[in-house]
N, C-alpha and C positions, 0 to 999 in steps of 0.2 A: 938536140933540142930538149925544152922542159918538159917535164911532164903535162900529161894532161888536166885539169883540176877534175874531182869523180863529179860524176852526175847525181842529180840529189833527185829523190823520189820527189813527185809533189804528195805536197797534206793533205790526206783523206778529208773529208769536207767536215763540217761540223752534223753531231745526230742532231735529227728533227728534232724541235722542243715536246715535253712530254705534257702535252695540252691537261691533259686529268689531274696532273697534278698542279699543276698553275690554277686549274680550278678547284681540287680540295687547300691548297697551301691559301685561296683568298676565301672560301667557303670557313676555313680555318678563324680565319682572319676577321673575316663578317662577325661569327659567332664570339668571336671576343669584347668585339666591339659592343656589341650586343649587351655581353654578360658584364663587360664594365659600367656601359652605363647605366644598366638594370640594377647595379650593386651601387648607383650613386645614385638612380631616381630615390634607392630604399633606404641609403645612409641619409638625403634630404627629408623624406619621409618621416623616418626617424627624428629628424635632429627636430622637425617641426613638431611633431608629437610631445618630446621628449619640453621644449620651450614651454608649449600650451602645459605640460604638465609642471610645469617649474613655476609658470603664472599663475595657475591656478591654484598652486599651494599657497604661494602669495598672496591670492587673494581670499584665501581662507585663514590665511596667518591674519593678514590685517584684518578680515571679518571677524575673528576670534578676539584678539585681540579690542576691537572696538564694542565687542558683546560684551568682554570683562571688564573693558572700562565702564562701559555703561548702567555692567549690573553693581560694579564698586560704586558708582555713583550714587544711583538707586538705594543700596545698602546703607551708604551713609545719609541720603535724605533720609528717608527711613526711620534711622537712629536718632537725628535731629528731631523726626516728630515727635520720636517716641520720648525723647529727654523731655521736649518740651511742655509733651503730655503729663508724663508725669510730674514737673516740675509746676504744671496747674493745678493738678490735682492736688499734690501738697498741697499749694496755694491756699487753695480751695477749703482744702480739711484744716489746715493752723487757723484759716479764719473762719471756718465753723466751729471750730473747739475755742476759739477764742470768744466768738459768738455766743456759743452755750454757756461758756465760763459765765459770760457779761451776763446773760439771762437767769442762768442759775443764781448768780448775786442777787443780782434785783431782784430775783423772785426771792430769795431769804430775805432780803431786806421789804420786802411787802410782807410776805408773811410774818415778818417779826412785828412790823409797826399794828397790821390785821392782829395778831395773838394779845399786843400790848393795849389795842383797842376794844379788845376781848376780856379782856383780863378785867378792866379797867368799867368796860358795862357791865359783867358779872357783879364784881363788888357795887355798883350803884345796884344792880337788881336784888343783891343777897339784900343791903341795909334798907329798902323797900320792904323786903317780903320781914325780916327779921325785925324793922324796927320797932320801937314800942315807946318813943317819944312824945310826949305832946307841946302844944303849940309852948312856946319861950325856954323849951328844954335845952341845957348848955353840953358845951361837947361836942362829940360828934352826934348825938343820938339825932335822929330822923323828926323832923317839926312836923306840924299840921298836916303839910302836904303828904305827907306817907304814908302807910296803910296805917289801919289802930292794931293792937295789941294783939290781937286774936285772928287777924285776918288768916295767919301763916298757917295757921290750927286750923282756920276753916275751909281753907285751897285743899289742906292734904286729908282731913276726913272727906270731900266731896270725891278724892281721886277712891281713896284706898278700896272701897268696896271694889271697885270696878278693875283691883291688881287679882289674878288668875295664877297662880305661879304654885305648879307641883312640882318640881324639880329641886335640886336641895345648891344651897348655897350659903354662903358662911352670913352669919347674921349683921356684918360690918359692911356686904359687901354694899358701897354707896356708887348710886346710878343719878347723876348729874342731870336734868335736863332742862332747858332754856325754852319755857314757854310763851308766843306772842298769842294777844288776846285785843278784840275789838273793843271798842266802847260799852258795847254790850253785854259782855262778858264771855262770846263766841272763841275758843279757842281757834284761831287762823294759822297756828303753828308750833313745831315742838324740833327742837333737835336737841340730841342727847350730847352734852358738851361734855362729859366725862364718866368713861367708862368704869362700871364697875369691878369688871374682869371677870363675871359670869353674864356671857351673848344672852342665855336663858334669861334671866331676870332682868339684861335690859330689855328687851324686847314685851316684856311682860308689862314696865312702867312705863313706857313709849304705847303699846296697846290699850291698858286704862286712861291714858291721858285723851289717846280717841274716842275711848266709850264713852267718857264724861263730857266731850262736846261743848261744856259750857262752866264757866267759873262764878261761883256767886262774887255778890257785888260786896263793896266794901261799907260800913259805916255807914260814910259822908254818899253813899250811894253811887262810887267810879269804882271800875278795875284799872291795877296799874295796867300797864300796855305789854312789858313783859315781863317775866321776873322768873329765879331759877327752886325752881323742885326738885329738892333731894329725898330719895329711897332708899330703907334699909332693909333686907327681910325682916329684921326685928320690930319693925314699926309696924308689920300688917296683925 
C-alpha cells in the first residue's frame, strides 16, 4: 500500500496586534496632518499678505504717479501765468515808454511854442522900455504909445540904489529880468529870464527889484505893464 501523506503541523495563530503602535503610527499621522495644514493656513496667510502688499504698491504707484501728473500740471499753469504776466508787463512798459515818448514830444513842442511866445514878448518889452520914437516916426521905432525916451534911464536909476552886491563878478555879467507892474506902478512881479552866470549877482538884482516896490510913471502919466531889466555890475 502507499504511503501515508505526513501530517502537517497546524499554524501558530497570528501575534496579537501591537495596540501602542497603531496609536503612535495614527498619533504620527494626526501630527502630520496637522503640520500640513498649518504650513497651508501660513503659505495662505502669506500669499494674502504678500497680494495686499502688491496692492498697495499699486496704489501708491498710481497715487504717485497722479501727484506728478498733477504737480506737471500745476508746473505748466504756473508758467502760463507767469509768461502771460510778463507778456503784460511788457505790454504795459512799450505803452508807457511809448506814453512818455508821446508826452515828452508834446511837452518840447509846448515848451518850444511857450519859449517862441517868450521870445517874441521879450522883444515887444525890450522896444517898449528902449524905444525912443515919437508920434509919426517911420520904421520900426516905437510911436506914441511907448514909453518917451528916458523912461528906460528912469526904471534903472529908481532900481540901482537899492542893488547890495559885495561879491566880485565880471563887470559884463548881464542879469535878464522880466518885470509885471500894476497901473500904478506897484511892482506885482519879476522873474529873472536870463541868467547872468554869477547866482550872487542875480539874486542881488531880483532883491533891489523888491526893495524898490514901485516904478515911477511914464511921461503921458502910465507904466508899461511889463517890460525887461537888464543889469551889469558895471552899471552900479
Amino acid at each position: 500500500p502507499p504511503p501515508a501523506p505526513p501530517v502537517q503541523a497546524p499554524s501558530p495563530p497570528p501575534p496579537p496586534p501591537n495596540r501602542d503602535a497603531e496609536i503612535a503610527q495614527e498619533k504620527r499621522e494626526d501630527e502630520l496632518r496637522l503640520q500640513r495644514a498649518a504650513e497651508k493656513r501660513e503659505a495662505e496667510r502669506k500669499a494674502v499678505e504678500q497680494k495686499r502688499a502688491e496692492e498697495k504698491r499699486a496704489t501708491e504707484k498710481r497715487e504717485a504717479e497722479l501727484a506728478k501728473a498733477e504737480a506737471l500740471k500745476r508746473a505748466e499753469a504756473q508758467k502760463r501765468a507767469e509768461e502771460q504776466k510778463r507778456a503784460e508787463a511788457q505790454r504795459k512798459q512799450a505803452e508807457a515808454e511809448r506814453q512818455a515818448k508821446l508826452e515828452a514830444k508834446e511837452e518840447a513842442e509846448r515848451a518850444a511854442r511857450v519859449e517862441t511866445q517868450r521870445q517874441q514878448q521879450l522883444a515887444r518889452i525890450q522896444g517898449q522900455v528902449d524905444a525912443t520914437g515919437s508920434p509919426g516916426s517911420p520904421g520900426t521905432a516905437a510911436q506914441s504909445a511907448g514909453p518917451s525916451a528916458g523912461y528906460a534911464g528912469r526904471i534903472r536909476a529908481r532900481i540901482k540904489p537899492n542893488v547890495v552886491f559885495t561879491d566880485s563878478a565880471p563887470d559884463n555879467a548881464l542879469a535878464s529880468v522880466e518885470v509885471k507892474v500894476a497901473p500904478d506902478g506897484s511892482i506885482i512881479g519879476r522873474r529873472l529870464v536870463k541868467s547872468s552866470g554869477v547866482a550872487a549877482w542875480d539874486e542881488a538884482v531880483l532883491r533891489a527889484i523888491d526893495r524898490t516896490g514901485t516904478l515911477p510913471r511914464d511921461t503921458d502919466g502910465t507904466v508899461p505893464p511889463a517890460m525887461l531889466i537888464e543889469f551889469r555890475p558895471r552899471d552900479l
